[in-house]
Each structure stands twice: as C-alpha cells, then as structure tokens.
N, C-alpha and C positions, 0 to 999 in steps of 0.2 A: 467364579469368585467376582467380577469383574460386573458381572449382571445384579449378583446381589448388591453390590456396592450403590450401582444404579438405582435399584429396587429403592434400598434406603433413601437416598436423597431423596426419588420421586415422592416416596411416602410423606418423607420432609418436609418437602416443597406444596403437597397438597396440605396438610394440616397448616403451614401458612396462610396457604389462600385460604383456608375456612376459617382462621381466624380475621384474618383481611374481610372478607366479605360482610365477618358477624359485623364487625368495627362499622361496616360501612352501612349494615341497615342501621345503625342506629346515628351516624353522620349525615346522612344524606336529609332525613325530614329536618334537620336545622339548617344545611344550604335551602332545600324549596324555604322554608319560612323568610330567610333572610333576603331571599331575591324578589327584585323587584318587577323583571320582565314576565307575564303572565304565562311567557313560552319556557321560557328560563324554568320558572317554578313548576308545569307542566312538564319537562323533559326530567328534571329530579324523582319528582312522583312514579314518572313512569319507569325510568330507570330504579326506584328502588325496590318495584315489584319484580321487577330482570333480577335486579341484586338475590332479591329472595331464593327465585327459581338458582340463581348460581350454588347459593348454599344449600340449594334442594339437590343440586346435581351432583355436589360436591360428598352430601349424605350417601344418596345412589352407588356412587364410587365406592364411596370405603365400604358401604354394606356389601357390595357385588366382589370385591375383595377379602371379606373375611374380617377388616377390619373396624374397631368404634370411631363413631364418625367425632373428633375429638382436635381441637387446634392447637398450634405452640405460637407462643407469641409472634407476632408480625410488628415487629421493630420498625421496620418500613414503612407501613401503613400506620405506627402510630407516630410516627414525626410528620407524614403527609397530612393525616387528621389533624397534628397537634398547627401544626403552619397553617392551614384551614381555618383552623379556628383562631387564629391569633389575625389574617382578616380579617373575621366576620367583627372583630371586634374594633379594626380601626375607623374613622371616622369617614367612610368613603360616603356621598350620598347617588342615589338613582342607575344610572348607567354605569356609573364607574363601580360600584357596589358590584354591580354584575359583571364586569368587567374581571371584577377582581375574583367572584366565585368561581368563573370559569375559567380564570387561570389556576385555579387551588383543582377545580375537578378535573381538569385537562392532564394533571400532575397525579391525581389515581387514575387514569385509566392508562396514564402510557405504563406506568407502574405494575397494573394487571397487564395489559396487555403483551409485556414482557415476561411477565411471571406463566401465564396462559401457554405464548408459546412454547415457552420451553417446557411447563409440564405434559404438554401434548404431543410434542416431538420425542419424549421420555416414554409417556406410553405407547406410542407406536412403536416404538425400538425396543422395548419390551413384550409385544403381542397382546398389548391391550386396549384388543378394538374396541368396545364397548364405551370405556373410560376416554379413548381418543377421541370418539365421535360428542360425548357428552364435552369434552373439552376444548372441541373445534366451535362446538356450539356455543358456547361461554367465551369464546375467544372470541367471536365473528360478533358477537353482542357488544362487546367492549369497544370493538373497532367502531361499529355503528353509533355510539354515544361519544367517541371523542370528534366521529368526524360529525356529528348533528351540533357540537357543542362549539366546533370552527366552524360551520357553518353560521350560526348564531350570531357570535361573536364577530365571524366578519361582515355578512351582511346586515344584521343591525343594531347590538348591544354595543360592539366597538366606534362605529361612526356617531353614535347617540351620545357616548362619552365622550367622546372630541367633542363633539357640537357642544355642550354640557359643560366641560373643561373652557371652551372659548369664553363662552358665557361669565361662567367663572371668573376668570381672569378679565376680559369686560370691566364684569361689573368692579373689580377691586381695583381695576386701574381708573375707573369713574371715582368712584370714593375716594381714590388717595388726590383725584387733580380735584375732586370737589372741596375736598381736607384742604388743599394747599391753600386756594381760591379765599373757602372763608377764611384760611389764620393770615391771606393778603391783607384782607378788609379787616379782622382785628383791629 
C-alpha cells in the first residue's frame, strides 16, 4: 500500500513537471527577446531547446510506463512565469533588464531543480531505472543553466549594472545640481 501511495504522488509530480516544462517553452523565447546581453539571449535559446528534449523525456517516461503523456496544472510555475513577466514589463533598461531576467530564471530552475530531485529519488525507490536515469539527466541540465546563469550574472551582467546604476545616479544628481544652478541665476 505504502509504494502505491508513492507511485501516485510520483505520477503526480511528473505530470507537473510536464506541464511546467510545456509553460516553459513557450516562456522562455520572450526572456531571449527581452534580454539584452547577446549571452544572455544565447543561453535562453539554448536552454529552451534542453527545455524541449525535457518534455521529450518526460513523454519517454509516461510511454515506457504505460501511461498518456498528459499534465495537471503547475500552480508553481505559473506564478514564477506570471512574476517573470510582470519584470519583463517594468521599466528596467540594459544590464539591469538582465539583471533582472536572471533573477526571474534563477527562480525556475531552483524550482525544477527541486521538483527533478525528488522525482528521481522517487523513481529509484520505486525500481525505475530507466525513468531515474532520464531524470538524473534533466536534473543535471538544470543545475548546469542555473550555475551558467550565476556565472553570467556575476562575472558580467551584474557589475554592468552597477556601473550602469552609477551612471544613472550621476547623471541625475548632475541634473538636479544643474536644475539648482539655473533656478540660482533665475
């Protein structure tokens, strides 16, 4: 009884992820458009062809299963999308834009990457090597795009945006002593 109970959740928790995934091909080609670093938007791209192969993998499973490859909503993934996108729509410009996507994609991948392990450590405790190993695979993917995405972010989208941010501020604090200046001479 106790394995069955298991079985269900796992089953659960994969038709999650396939809806998660589905969510995410069609999220991801609007971060690449919205980003502004030409690595940025290249690590998107390439990440959303991995995204594909995950929902390829994820079909794999349920077929090798017995099961319709079929999702239940992913509540999770749609407030992480829905926060995403309410970025992409504030007023950031250049580095800090990206700055700001990659803290929005940082935020799905720890997301999968917690969903991943534990549906893999679920199928191995169940005797499903096959589905383990395609899950170790999709897991070990994730980890690789959130630590490309810290990498990024700290050696040059995040210092770009400081420099960027200074500037900014700069320039506004010129304009308010130049504001003062002329309404002296008024």
């Amino acid at each position: 009884m106790e394995q069955n109970g298991l079985r269900e959740l796992w089953m659960d928790e994969l038709r999650d992820l396939y809806d998660a995934e589905n969510r995410l091909v069609k999220a991801l080609p609007k971060m690449a458009k919205a980003a502004n670093s030409a690595k940025l938007r290249a690590g998107f791209e390439e990440h959303l062809e991995q995204t594909k192969g995950h929902v390829d993998r994820l079909k794999e499973i349920f077929e090798n299963l017995g099961e319709k490859a079929k999702g239940k909503k992913c509540a999770g993934m749609v407030g992480i999308i829905k926060e995403g996108d309410e970025i992409l729509e504030e007023d950031f410009d250049g580095a800090v834009m990206d700055a700001a996507i990659i803290s929005a994609a940082q935020r799905v991948e720890h997301y999968e990457i917690a969903a991943y392990g534990c549906v893999r450590d679920w199928a191995e405790l169940l005797g499903e090597n096959e589905a383990t190993q395609l899950l170790e695979k999709t897991l070990e993917e994730e980890k690789e795009a959130d630590q490309k995405l810290t990498e990024l972010a700290r050696d040059e989208v995040n210092p770009r945006a400081k420099q960027n941010s200074g500037r900014d501020q700069d320039e506004e604090e010129e304009g308010v002593s130049r504001g003062r200046t002329r309404s002296a001479r008024a």
